[in-house]
C-alpha positions, -999 to 999 in steps of 0.1 A, spaced: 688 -622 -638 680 -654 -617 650 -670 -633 619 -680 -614 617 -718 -602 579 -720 -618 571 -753 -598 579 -741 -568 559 -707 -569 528 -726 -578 530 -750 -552 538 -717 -529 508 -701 -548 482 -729 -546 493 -734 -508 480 -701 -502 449 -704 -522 439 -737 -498 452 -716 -467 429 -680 -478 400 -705 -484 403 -720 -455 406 -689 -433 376 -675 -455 358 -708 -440 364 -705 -405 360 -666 -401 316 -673 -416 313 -698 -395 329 -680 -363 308 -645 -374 282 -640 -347 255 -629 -377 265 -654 -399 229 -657 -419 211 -643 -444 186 -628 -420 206 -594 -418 177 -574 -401 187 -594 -365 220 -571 -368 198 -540 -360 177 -554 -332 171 -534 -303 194 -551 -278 224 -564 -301 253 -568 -277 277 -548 -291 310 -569 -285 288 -590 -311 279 -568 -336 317 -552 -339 332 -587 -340 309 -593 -368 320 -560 -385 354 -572 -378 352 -602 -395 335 -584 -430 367 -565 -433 388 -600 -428 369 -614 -446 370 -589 -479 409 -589 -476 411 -623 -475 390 -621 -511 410 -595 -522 438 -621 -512 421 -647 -530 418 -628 -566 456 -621 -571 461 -653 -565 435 -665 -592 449 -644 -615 485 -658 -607 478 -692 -612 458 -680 -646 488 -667 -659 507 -696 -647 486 -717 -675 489 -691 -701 525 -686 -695 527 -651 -683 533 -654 -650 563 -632 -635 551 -604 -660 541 -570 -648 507 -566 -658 517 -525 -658 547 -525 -682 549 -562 -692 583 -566 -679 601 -589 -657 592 -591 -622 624 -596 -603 624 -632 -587 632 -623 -554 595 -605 -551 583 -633 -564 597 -654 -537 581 -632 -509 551 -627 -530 540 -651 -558 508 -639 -563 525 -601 -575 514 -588 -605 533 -556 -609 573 -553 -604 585 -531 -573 585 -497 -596 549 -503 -609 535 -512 -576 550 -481 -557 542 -458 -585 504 -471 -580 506 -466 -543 514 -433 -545 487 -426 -566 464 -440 -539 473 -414 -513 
């Protein structure tokens, strides 16, 4: 089993946490309703392209938080020393998912078994 170059999957992983914040950044200030003020969304007269750009931009926006999380909890195990552990059935996630994805928290099997539970 190839063993996982540590330095190099937190630099990948803390990349992406810059680039998620980042994006998280620029989609509030690009959303159309972008205040705290929610009751001009339901004005008489909202132009629609608007309003559905905004709704657009929730759903980015939630993914990209989604997004953000795993990789907290990555770089949290990073520092305890877990990291590369399936938080399902604690074993070894194989490197090569780690490669495409550092910020995985359950090996291949787990993560398909739990995706067939979603359906």
């Amino acid at each position: 089993m190839k063993i996982p170059d540590i330095k190099s999957l937190t630099s990948r992983v803390e990349t992406q946490r810059v680039a998620i914040l980042s994006k998280i950044k620029r989609l509030k200030r690009e959303d159309p309703f972008a205040t705290d003020d929610r009751a001009i969304i339901v004005e008489p007269g909202t132009d629609a392209s608007a309003l559905f750009s905004h709704e657009k931009t929730i759903v980015l926006e939630n993914q990209l938080k989604r997004d953000l999380t795993e990789i907290e909890v990555a770089l949290t195990k990073i520092k305890k020393g877990t990291y590369g552990l399936c938080e399902r059935c604690h074993e070894a996630i194989d490197v090569a998912r780690l490669e495409v994805k550092p910020a995985a928290i359950y090996c291949m099997k787990c993560e398909n078994e739990l995706e067939k539970k979603k359906r």
